[in-house]
C-alpha positions as CSV (number, residue, x, y, z in Angstrom):
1,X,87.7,170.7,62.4
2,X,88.7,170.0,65.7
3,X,90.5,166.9,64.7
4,X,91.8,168.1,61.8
5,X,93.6,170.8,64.1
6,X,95.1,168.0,66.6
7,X,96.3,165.8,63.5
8,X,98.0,168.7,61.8
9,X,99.9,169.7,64.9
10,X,101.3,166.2,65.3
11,X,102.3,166.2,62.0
12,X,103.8,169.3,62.1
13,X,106.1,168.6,65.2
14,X,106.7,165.4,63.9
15,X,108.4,167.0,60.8
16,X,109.9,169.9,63.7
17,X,111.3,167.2,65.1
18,X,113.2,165.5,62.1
19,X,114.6,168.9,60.9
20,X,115.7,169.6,64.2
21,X,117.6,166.4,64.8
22,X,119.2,166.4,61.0
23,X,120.5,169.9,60.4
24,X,123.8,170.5,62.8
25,X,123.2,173.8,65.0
26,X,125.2,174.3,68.3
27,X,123.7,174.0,70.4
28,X,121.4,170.8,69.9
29,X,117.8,171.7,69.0
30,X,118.5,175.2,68.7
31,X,116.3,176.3,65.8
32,X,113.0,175.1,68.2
33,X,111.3,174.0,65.0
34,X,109.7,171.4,66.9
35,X,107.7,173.7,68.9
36,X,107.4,176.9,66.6
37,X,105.7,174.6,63.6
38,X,102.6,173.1,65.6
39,X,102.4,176.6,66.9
40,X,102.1,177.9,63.6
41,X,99.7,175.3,62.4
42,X,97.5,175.4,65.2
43,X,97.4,179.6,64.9
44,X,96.3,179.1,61.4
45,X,93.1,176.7,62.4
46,X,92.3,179.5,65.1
47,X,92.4,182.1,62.5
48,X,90.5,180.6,59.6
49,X,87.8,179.6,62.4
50,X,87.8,183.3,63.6
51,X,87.7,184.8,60.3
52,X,84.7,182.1,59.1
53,X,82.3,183.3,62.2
54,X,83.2,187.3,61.3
């Protein structure tokens, strides 16, 4: 699961990353989606592994 995790978040800021750099937003990199994605993804694993040991 571990891995799983670590993959996903790569993915995710990989796809962050190519959203941020296509859509125009002043300033550059302004929406953060690069950072706020892998976040997200990496929350989910934590709570799915929480919520399986409850």
């Amino acid at each position: 699961m571990i891995i799983t995790a670590i993959v996903s978040s790569i993915i995710a800021w990989f796809i962050g990353l190519l959203i941020d750099a296509n859509i125009g937003f002043e300033p550059v990199g302004f929406l953060e989606l690069r950072i706020l994605f892998p976040m997200l993804t990496m929350g989910g694993f934590i709570l799915s592994k929480m919520k399986i040991k409850k």
